[in-house]
C-alpha positions in Angstrom: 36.2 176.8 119.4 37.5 180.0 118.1 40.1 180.0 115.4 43.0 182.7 115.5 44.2 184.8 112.8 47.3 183.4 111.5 48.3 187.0 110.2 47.7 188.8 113.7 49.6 186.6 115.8 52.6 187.1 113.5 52.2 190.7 113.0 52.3 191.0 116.9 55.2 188.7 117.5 57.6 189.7 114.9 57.7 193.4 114.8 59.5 195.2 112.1 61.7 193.0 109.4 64.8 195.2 109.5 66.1 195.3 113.1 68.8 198.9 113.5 72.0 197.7 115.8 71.5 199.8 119.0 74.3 201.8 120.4 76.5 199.2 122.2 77.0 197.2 119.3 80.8 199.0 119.0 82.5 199.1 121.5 86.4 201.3 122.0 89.5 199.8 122.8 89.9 200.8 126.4 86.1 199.5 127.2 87.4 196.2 125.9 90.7 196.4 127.7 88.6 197.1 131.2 86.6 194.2 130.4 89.0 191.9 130.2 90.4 192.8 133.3 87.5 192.5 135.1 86.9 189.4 133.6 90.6 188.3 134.2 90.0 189.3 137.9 86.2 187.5 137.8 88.3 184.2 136.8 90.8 184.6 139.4 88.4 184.8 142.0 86.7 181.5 140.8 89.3 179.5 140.7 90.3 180.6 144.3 86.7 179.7 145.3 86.8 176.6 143.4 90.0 175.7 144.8 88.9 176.3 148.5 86.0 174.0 147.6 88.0 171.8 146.5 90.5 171.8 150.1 87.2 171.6 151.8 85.5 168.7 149.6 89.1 167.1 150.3 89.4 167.3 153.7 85.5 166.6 154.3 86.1 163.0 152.4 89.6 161.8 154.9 87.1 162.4 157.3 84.4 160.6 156.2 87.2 157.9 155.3 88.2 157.7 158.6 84.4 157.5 160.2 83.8 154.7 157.6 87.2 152.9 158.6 86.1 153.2 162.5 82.6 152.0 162.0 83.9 149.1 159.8 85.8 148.4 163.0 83.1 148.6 165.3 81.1 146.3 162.7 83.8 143.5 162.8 84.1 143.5 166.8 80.3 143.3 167.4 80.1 140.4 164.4 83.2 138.8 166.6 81.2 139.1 169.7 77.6 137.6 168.2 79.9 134.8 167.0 81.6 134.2 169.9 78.3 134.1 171.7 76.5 131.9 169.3 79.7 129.7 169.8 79.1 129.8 173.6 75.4 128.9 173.0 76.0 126.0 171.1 79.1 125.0 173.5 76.0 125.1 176.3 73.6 122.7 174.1 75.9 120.0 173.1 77.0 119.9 176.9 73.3 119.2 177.6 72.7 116.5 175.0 
């Protein structure tokens, strides 16, 4: 196996020690002001969106609330039925015996 040069890989990586800030490290007053609008507005439009999600999530679980309620009324007749016929069966064998 070949070993690697500590010193190279560093070299490489790292680049120069002392890094210069780059233009857009100051911004002006009225660049700040926009941006804070824009991210004012940016808020406002997710919380509208969340809020719509939130009406749809909503409405989405009476729904399913109502499905669930309905199918645990369909579950209680048919177990009311298999009763009553079991009850029926068993009606029918004692009369035989």
């Amino acid at each position: 196996m070949a070993r690697r040069r500590a010193g190279k890989a560093e070299s490489r990586s790292l680049g120069p020690k002392s890094a210069t800030p780059r233009g857009g490290a100051r911004r002006s007053k009225a660049r700040a002001v926009a941006s804070d609008t824009a991210s004012e507005s940016t808020l406002t439009e997710r919380l509208a969106a969340l809020e719509r999600e939130c009406a749809t999530l909503r409405s989405e679980l009476e729904r399913e609330r109502s499905r669930r309620q309905a199918l645990e009324e369909v579950h209680a007749a048919t177990r009311d039925r298999i009763a009553w016929a079991l009850d029926s069966l068993q009606a029918i064998l004692d009369a035989r015996s």
